[in-house]
RODO-2510 file (C-alpha; in nm, 4 decimals, decimal comma):
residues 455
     n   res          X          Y          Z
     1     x    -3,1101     5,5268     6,9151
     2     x    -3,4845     5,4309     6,9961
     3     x    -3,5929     5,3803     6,6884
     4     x    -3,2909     5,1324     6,6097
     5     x    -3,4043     4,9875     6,8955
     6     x    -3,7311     4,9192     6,8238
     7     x    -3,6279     4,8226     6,4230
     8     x    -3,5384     4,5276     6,2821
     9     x    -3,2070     4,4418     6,4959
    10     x    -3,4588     4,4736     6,7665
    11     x    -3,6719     4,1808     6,6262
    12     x    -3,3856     3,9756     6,5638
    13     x    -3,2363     4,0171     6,9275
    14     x    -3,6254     3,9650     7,1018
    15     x    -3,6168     3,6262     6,8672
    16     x    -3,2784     3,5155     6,9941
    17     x    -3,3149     3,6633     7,3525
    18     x    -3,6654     3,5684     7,4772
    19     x    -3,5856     3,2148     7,4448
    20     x    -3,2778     3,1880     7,5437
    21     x    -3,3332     3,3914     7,8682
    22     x    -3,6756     3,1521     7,9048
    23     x    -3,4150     2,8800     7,8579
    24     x    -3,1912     3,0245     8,1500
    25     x    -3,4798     3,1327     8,3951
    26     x    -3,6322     2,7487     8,3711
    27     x    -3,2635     2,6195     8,4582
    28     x    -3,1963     2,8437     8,6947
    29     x    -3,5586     2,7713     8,8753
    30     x    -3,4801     2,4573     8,8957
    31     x    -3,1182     2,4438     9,0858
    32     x    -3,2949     2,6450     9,3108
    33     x    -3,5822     2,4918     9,3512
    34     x    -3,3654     2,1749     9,4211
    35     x    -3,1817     2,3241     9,6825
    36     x    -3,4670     2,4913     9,8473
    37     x    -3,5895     2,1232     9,8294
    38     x    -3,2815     1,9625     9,9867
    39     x    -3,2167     2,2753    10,2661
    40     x    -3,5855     2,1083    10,3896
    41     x    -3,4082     1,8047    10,5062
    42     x    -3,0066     1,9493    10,6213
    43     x    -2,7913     2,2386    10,5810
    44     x    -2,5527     1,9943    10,5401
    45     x    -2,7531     1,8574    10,2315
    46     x    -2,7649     2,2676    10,0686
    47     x    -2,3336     2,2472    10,1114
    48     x    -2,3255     1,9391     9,9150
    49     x    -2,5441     2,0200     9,6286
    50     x    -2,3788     2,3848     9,5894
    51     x    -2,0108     2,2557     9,5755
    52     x    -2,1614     1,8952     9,3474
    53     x    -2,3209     2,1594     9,1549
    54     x    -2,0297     2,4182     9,0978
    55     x    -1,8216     2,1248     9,0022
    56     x    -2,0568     1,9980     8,7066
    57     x    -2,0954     2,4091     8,6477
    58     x    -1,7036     2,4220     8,5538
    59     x    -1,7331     2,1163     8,2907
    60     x    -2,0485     2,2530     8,1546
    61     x    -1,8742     2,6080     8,1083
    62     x    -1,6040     2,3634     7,9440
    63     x    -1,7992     2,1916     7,7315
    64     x    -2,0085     2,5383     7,6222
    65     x    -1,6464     2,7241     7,5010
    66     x    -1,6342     2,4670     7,2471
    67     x    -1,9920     2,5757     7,1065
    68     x    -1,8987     2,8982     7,1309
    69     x    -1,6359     2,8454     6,8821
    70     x    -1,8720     2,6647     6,6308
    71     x    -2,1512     2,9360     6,6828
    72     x    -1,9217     3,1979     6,6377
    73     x    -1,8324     3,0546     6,2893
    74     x    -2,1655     2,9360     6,2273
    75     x    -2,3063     3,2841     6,2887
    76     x    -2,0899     3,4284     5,9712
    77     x    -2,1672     3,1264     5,7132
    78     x    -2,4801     3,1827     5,7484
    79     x    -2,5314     3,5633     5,7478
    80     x    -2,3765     3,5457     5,4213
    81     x    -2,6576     3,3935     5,2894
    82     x    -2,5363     3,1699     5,0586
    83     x    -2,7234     2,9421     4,8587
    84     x    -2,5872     2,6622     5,0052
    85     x    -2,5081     2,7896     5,3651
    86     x    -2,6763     2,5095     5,5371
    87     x    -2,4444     2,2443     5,4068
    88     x    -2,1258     2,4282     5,6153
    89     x    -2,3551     2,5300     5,8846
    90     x    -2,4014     2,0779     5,9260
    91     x    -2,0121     2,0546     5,9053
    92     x    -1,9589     2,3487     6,1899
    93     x    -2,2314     2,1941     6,4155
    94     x    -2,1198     1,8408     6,3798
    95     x    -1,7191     1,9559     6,4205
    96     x    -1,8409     2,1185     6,7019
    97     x    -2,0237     1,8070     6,8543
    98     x    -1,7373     1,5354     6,7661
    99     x    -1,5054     1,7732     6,9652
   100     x    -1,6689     1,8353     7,2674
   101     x    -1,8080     1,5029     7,3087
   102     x    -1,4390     1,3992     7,3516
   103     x    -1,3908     1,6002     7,6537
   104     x    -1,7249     1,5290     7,7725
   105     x    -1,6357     1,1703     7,8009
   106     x    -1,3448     1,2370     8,0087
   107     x    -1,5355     1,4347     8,2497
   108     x    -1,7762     1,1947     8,2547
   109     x    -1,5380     0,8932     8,3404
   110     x    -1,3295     1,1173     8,5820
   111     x    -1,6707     1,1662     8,7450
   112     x    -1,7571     0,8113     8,7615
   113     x    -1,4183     0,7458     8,9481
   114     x    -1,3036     0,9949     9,1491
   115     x    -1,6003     1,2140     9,3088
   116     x    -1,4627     1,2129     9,6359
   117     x    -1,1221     1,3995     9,4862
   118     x    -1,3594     1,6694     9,2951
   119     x    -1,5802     1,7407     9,5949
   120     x    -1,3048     1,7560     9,8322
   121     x    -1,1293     2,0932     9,6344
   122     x    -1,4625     2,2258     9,7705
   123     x    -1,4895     2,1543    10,1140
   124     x    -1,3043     1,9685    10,4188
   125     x    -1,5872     1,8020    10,5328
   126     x    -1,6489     1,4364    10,5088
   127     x    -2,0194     1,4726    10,5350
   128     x    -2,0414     1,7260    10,2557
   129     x    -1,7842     1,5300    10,0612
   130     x    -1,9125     1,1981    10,0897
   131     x    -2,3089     1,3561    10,0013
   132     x    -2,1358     1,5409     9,6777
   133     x    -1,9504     1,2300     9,5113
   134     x    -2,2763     1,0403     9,5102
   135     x    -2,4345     1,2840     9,3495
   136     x    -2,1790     1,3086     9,0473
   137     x    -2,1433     0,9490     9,0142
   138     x    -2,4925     0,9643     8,9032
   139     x    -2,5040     1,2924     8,6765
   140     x    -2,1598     1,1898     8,4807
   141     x    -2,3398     1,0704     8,2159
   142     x    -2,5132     1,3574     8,1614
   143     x    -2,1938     1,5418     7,9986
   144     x    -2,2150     1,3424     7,6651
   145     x    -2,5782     1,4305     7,6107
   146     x    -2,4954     1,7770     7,6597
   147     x    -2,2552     1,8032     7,4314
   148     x    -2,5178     1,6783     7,1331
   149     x    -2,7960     1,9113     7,2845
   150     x    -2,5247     2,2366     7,3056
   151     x    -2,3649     2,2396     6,9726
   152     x    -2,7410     2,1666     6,8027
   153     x    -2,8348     2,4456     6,9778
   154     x    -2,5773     2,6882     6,8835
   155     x    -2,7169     2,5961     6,5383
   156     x    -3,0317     2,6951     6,5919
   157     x    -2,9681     3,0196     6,7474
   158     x    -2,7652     3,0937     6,4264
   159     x    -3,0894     2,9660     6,2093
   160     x    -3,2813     3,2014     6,4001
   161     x    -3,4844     2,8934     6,5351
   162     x    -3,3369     2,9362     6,9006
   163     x    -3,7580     2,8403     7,0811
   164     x    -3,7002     2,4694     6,9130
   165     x    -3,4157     2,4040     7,1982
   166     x    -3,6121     2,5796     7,4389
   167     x    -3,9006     2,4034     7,4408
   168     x    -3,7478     2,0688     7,5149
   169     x    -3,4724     2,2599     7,7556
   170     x    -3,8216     2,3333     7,9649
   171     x    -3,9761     2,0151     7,9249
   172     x    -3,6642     1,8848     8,0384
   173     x    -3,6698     2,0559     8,3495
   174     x    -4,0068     2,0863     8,4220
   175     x    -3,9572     1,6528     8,4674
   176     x    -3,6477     1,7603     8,6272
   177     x    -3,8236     1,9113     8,9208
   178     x    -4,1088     1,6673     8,9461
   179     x    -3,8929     1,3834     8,9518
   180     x    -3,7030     1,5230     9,2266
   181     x    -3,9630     1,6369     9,4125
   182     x    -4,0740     1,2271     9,3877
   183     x    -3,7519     1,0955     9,4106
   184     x    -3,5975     1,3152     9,7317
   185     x    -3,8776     1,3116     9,9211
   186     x    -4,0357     0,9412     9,8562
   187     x    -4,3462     1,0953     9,6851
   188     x    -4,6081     0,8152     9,5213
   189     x    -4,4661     0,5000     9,6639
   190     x    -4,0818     0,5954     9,5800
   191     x    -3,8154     0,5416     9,8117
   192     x    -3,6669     0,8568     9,9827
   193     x    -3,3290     0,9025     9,8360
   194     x    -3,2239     1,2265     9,8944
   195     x    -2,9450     1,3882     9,6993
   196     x    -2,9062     1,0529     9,5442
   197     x    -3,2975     1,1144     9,4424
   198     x    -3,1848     1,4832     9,2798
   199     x    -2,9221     1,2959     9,0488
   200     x    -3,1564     1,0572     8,9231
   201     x    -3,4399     1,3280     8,8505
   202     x    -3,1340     1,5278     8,6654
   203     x    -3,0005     1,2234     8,4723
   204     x    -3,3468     1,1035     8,3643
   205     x    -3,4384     1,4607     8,2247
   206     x    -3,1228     1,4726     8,0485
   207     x    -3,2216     1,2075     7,8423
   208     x    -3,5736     1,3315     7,7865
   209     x    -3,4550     1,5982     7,6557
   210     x    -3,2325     1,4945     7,4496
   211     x    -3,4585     1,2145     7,3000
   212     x    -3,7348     1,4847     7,2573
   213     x    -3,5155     1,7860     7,0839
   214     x    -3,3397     1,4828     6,8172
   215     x    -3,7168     1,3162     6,7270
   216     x    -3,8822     1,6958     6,6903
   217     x    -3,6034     1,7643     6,4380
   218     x    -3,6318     1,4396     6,2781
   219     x    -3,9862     1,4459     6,2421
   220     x    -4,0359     1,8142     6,0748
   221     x    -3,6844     1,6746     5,8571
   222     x    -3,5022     1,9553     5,9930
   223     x    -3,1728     2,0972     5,8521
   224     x    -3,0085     1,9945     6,1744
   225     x    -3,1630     1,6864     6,1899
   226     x    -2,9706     1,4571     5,9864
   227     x    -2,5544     1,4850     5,8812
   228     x    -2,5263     1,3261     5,5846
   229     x    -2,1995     1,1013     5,4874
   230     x    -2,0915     1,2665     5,1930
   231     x    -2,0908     1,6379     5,3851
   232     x    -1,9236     1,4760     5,6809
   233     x    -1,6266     1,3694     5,4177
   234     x    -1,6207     1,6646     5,2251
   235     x    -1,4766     1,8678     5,5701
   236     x    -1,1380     1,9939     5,4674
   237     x    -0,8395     2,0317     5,7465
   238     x    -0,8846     2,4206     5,6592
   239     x    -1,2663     2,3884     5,8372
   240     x    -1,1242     2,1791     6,1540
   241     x    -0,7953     2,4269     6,1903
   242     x    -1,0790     2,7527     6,1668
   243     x    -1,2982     2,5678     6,4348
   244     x    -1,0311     2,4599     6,6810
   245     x    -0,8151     2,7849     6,6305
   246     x    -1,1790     2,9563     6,7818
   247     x    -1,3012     2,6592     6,9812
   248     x    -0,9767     2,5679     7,1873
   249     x    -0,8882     2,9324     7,3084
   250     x    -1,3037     2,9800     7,4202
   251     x    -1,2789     2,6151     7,5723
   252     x    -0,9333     2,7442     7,7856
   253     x    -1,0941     3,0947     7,8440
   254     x    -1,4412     2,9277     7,9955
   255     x    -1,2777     2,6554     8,1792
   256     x    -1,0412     2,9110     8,3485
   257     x    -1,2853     3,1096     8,4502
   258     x    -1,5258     2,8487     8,5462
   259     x    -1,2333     2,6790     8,7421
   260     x    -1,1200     3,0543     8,8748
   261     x    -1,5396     3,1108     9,0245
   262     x    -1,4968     2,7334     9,1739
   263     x    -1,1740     2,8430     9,3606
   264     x    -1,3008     3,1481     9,4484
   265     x    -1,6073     3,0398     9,6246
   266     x    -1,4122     2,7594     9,7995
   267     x    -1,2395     3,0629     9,9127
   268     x    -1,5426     3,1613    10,0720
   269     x    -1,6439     2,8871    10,1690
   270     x    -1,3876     2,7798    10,3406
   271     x    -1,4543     3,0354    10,5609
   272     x    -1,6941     2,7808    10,7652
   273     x    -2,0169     2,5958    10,6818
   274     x    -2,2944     2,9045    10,7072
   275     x    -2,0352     3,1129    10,4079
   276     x    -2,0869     2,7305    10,1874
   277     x    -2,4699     2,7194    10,2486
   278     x    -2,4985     3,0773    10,1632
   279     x    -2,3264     3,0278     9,8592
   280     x    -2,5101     2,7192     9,7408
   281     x    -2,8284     2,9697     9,7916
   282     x    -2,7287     3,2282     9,5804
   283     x    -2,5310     3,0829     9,3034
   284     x    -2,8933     2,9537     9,1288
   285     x    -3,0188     3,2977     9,2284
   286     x    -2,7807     3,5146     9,0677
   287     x    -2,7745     3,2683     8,7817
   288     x    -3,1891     3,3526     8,7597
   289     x    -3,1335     3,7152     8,7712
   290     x    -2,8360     3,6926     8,5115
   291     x    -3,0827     3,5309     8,2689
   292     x    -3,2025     3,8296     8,0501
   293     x    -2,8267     3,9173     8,0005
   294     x    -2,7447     3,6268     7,8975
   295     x    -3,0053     3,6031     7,6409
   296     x    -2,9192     3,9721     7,5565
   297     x    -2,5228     3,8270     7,5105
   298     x    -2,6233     3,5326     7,2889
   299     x    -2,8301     3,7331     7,0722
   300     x    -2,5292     3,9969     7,0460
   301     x    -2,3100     3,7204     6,9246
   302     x    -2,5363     3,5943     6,6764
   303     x    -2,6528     3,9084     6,4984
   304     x    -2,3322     4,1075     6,5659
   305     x    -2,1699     3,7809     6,4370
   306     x    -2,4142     3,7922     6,1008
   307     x    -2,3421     4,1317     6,0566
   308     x    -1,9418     4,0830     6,0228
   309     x    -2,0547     3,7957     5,7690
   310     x    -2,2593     4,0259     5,5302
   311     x    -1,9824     4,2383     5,5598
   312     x    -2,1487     4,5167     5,7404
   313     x    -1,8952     4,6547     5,9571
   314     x    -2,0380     4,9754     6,0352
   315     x    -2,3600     4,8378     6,1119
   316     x    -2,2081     4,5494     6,3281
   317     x    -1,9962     4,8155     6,5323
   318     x    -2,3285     5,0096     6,5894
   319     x    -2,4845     4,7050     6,6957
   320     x    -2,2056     4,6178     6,9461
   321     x    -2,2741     5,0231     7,0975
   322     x    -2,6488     4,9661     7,1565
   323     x    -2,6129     4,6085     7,2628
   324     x    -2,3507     4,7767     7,5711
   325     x    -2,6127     5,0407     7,6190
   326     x    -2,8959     4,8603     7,6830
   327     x    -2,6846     4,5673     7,9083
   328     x    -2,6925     4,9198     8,1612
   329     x    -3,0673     4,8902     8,1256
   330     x    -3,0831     4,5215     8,1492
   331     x    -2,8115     4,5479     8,4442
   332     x    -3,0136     4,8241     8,6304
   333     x    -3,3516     4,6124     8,5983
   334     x    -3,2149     4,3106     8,7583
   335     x    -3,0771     4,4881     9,0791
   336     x    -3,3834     4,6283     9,1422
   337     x    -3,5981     4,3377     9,1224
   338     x    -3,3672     4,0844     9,2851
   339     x    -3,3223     4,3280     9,5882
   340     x    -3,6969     4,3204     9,5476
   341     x    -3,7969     3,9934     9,5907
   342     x    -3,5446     3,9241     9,8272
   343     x    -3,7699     3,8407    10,1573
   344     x    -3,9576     3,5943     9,9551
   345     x    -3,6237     3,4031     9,7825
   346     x    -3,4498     3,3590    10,1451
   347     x    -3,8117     3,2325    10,2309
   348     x    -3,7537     2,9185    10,0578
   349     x    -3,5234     2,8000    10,2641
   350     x    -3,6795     2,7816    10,6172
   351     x    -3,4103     2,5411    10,7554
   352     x    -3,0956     2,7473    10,7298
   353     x    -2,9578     2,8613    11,0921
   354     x    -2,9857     3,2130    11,1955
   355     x    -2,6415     3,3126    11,1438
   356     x    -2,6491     3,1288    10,7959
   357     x    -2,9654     3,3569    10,7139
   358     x    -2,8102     3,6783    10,7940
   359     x    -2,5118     3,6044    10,5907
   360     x    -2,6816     3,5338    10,3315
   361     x    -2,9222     3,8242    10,3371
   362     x    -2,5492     4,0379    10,3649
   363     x    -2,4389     3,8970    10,0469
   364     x    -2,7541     3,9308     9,8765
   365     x    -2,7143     4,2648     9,8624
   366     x    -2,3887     4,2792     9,7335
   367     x    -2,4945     4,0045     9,4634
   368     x    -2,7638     4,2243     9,3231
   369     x    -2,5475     4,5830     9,3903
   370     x    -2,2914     4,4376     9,1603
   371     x    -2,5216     4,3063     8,8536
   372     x    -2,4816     4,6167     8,6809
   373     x    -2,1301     4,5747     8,6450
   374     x    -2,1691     4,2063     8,5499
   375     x    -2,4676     4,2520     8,2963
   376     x    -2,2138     4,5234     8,1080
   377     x    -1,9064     4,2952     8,1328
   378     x    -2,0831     3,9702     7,9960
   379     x    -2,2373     4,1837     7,6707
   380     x    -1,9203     4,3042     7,6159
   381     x    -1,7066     3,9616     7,5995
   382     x    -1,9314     3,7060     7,5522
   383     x    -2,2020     3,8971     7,3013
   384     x    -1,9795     4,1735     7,1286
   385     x    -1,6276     4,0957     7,1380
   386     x    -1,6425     3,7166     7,0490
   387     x    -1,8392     3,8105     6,7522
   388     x    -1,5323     3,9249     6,6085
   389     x    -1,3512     3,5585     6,7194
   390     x    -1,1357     3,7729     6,9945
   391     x    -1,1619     3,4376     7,1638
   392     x    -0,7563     3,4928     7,2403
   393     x    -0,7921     3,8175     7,3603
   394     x    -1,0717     3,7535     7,5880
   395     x    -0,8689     3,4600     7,7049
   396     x    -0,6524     3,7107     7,8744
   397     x    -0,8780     3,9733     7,9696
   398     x    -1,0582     3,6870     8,2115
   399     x    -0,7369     3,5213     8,2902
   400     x    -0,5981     3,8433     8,3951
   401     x    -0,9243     3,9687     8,5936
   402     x    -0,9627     3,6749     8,7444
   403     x    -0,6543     3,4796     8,8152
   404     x    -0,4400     3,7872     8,8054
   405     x    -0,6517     4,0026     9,0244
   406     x    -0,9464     3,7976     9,1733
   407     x    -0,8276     3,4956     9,3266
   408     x    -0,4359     3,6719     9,4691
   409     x    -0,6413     3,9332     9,6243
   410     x    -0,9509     3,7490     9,7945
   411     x    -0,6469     3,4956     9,9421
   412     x    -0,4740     3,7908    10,0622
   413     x    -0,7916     3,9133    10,2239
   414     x    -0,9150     3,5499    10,3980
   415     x    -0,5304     3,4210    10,4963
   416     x    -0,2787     3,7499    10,5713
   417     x    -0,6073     3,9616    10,6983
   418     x    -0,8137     3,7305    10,8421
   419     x    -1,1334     3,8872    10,6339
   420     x    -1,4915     3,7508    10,6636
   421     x    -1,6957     3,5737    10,4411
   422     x    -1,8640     3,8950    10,3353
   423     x    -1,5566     4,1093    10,2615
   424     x    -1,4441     3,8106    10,0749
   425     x    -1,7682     3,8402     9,8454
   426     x    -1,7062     4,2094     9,7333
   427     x    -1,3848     4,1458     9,5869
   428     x    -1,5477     4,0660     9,2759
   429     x    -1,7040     4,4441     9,2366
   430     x    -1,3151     4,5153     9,1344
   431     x    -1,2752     4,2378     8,9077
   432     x    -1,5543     4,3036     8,6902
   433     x    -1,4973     4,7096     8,6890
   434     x    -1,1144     4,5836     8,5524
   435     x    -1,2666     4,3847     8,2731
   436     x    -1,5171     4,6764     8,1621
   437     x    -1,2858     4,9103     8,1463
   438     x    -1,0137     4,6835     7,9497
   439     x    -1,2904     4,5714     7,6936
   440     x    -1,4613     4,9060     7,6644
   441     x    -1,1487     5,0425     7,5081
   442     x    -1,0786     4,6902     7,2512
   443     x    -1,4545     4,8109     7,1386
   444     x    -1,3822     5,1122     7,0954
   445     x    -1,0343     5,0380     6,8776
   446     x    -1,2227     4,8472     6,6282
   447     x    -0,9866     4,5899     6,6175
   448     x    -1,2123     4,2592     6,6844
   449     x    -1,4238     4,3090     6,3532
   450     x    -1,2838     4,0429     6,1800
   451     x    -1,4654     3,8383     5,8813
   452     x    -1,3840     3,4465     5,9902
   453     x    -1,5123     3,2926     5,7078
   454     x    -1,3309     3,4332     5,4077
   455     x    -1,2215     3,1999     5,1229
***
């Protein structure tokens, strides 16, 4: 087992992992260094951007299942290693963009016009609700660009080329953070503009980002940098039927559970304004700590994926067993280190209320207690069993988990026993024990290796 390890499907997870999880940390540092930013001024402020934030969260998830769909064909043309395998790799990247950018444009114009509506499934207060809506009417436009930068790169994860995205995903937040360090706080002659200030410095990174990742490509005439005409008409209703047949059901399966974490932590935070700050804190902390497991999932996808294209079963079903062996590792790590730095996280945010802090500290601990569980269960789904396209079957594993057990039982819990915030938050521990157990035994069946690209 070590020396598979350390062998060549090692190099080729390190090369997808590293960056992406560099990709994740950078993100992740900046919602909270936003909110650490924004708790300096009102707790009311920290409620806002958490729920604002959670909102754009459930679109993004949205707009993501539909890349997962295009990576997860992507990932077998081009471990087949065809001649020509960069002509449908173009096609499955471009499908992929065309249909997400047509939900990301209604997301972006429900965002425009109804804020207030979205904010308000959050939260009952006007203050938070009122704070929130500006903040999306800014950030709408920020869906389309996403879905360009998203589906390109899924592509280059599959090309093996996952740093190219990175880089300008850092640069873009890296400006992200300055500008709303200038722009919140009426740094170098700008006005002071709050929240408001925090949607600008988001928007105008967006678009730095996006510029910077298309000109890089054009300028080193990239693969992905151009889609030529006469590919774009030589896509057959075969390639769109394979993409959507993958894409819709991982759209559905993110949405629901991005839409499922939304109601559950307006669950909790119903529970009164301290359980909403505290939950603003830790969602960009958990996100942070989630970040090597992530890149561990992605990197499962793509080279379990390639191995089901070169036809390598056996190999792709060892893959899948180390890949669930080492998310223990990866799960282990993070606990320990979270719960670690803990003192110094809750440190950045000197303005919450004492109560606020010690609920907070409370669910901390039950955050990082139950990132074993969640580091296993995301390998599992998102890096080993979607390799296969099981995009159906993980539709109702997560739908089940989540909507099925989740949700019914942390209502039971707040309304019929009149639980506390806290309870409320370990409710998940049982959901994500549900969904190991139910995917450890579709691994072990053998059933998801599936070749999605035969002819």
């Amino acid at each position: 087992m070590i020396g598979t390890l350390t062998g060549p499907t090692a190099r080729q997870l390190w090369r997808i992992a590293v960056p992406v999880t560099l990709q994740t940390v950078v993100f992740s540092s900046k919602s909270i260094v936003d909110a650490a930013m924004l708790g300096s001024q009102a707790e009311v402020d920290v409620a806002a951007i958490g729920i604002a934030g959670r909102a754009t969260f459930v679109v993004t998830i949205f707009l993501v299942g539909f890349t997962i769909g295009g990576a997860q064909v992507g990932a077998q043309v081009w471990g087949r290693r065809d001649a020509d395998r960069e002509r449908p790799l173009r096609q499955t990247v471009w499908l992929t963009w065309a249909t997400a950018s047509v939900c990301g444009l209604l997301a972006c114009l429900a965002f425009l016009t109804v804020p207030e509506q979205v904010v308000a499934l959050g939260t009952d207060s006007p203050t938070v609700v009122g704070r929130g809506a500006e903040f999306l009417r800014v950030v709408a436009p920020t869906f389309l660009l996403f879905c360009w930068t998203s589906s390109v790169a899924a592509g280059l994860r599959v090309m093996r080329q996952p740093g190219v995205a990175t880089l300008w995903a850092v640069a873009g937040v890296v400006l992200n953070v300055g500008l709303n360090a200038v722009l919140i706080f009426g740094l170098l002659g700008a006005p002071a503009l709050g929240i408001v200030g925090a949607a600008y410095g988001t928007l105008a990174s967006a678009v730095v980002e996006t510029a910077g990742l298309a000109l890089h490509l054009r300028l080193r005439r990239h693969a992905l940098s151009r889609f030529p005409r006469a590919e774009l008409r030589a896509i057959r209703a075969p390639q769109v039927r394979r993409l959507l047949t993958l894409s819709l059901p991982a759209a559905g399966n993110s949405t629901l559970w991005a839409l499922g974490s939304f109601a559950f932590y307006a669950l909790v935070g119903s529970t009164g304004l301290s359980a909403a700050a505290a939950l603003a804190v830790l969602s960009p902390v958990e996100s942070l700590a989630l970040a090597f497991t992530i890149g561990l999932a992605n990197a499962a996808a793509v080279v379990v994926g390639g191995s089901i294209g070169a036809g390598d079963l056996t190999g792709a079903y060892r893959q899948a067993r180390l890949l669930v062996a080492g998310s223990v590792v990866v799960g282990l790590g993070t606990a320990v280190l979270t719960w670690a730095l803990k003192s110094p996280l809750l440190a950045l945010f000197p303005e919450l209320s004492p109560a606020t802090r010690d609920l907070t500290g409370d669910m901390f601990d039950l955050m990082a207690a139950g990132f074993v569980l969640k580091s296993v269960g995301m390998v599992m789904v998102l890096g080993v069993l979607r390799a296969g396209g099981e995009v159906r079957f993980c539709l109702l594993l997560d739908a089940g988990a989540q909507w099925g057990l989740l949700l019914p039982v942390a209502w039971l819990l707040r309304d019929v026993a009149g639980a506390s915030a806290l309870v409320l938050f370990a409710v998940p521990l049982l959901e994500e024990a549900v969904r190991i157990v139910v995917a450890g035994a579709r691994i072990r069946s053998r059933r998801w290796l599936r070749d999605l690209v035969v002819t």
